[in-house]
C-alpha positions as CSV (number, residue, x, y, z in Angstrom):
1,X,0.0,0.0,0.0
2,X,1.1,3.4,-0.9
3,X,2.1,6.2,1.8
4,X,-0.9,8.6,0.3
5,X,-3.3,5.5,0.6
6,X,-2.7,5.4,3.8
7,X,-2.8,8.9,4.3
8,X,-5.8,8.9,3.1
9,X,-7.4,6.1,5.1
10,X,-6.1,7.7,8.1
11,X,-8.3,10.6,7.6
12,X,-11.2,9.1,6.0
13,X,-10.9,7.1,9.7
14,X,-10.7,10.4,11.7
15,X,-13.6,12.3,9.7
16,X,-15.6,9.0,10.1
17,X,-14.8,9.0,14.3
18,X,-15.7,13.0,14.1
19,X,-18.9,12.1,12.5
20,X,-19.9,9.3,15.4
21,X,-18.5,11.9,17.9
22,X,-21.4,13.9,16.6
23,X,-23.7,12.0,16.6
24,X,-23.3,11.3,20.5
25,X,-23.4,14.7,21.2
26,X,-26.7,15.2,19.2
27,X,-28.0,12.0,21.3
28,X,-26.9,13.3,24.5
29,X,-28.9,17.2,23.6
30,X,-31.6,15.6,22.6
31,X,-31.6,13.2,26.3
32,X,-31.3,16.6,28.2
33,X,-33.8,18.4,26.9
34,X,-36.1,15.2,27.5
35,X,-35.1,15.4,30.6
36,X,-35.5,19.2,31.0
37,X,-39.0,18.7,29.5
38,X,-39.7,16.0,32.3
39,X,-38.4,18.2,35.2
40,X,-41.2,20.0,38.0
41,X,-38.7,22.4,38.9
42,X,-37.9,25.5,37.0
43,X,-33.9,25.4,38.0
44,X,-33.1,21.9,36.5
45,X,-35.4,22.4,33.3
46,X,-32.8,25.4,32.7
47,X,-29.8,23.5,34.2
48,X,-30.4,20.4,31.4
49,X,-31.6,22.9,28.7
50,X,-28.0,24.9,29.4
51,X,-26.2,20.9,29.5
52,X,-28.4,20.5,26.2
53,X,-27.1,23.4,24.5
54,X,-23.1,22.6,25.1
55,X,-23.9,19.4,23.6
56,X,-25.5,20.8,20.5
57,X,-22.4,23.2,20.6
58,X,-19.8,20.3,20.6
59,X,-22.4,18.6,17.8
60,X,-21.7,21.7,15.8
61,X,-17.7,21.7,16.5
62,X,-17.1,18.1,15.6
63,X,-19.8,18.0,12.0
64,X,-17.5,20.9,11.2
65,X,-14.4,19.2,11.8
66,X,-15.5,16.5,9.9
67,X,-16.7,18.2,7.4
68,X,-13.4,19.9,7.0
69,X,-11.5,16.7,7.1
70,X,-13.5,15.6,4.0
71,X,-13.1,18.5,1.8
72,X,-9.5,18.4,2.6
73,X,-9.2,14.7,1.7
74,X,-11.5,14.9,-1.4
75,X,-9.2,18.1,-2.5
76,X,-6.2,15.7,-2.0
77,X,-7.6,13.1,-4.4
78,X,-8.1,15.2,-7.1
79,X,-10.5,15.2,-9.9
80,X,-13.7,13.4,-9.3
81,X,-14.3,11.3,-12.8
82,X,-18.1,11.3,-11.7
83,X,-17.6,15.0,-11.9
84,X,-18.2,15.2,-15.8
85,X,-16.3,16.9,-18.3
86,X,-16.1,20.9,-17.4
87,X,-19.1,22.5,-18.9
């Protein structure tokens, strides 16, 4: 196996693990603000609806990452042949 094969498989693994990091953090909002919705008291609705919104903000951070990771290892490839001739 070539060194830019496996390159490349190293970062198609880390934008994959990014992607299932951010997927748990989606899962884990979406838990605390079930469990804010759940909640009597005022005080802990806001306390799991704050815990909620640092998931969704580590969600954001890690589809970006990802998302970065990908265009950076698509760039690397070069020309897509599903791309078509330029038009």
């Amino acid at each position: 196996m070539r060194v830019e094969e496996l390159m490349s498989d190293n970062r198609t693994r880390q934008e994959l693990r990014d992607w299932t990091r951010a997927r748990g953090y989606w899962d884990r909002a979406t838990e605390f603000l079930e469990l804010a919705s759940n909640a009597a008291d005022a005080d802990v609705q806001n306390r799991y609806i704050t815990i909620a919104q640092h998931y969704r903000t580590l969600a954001e951070a890690e589809e970006r990452g990802a998302e970065q990771k990908g265009t950076e290892r698509r760039s690397q490839r070069g020309p897509s042949i599903a791309a078509g001739p330029p038009l």
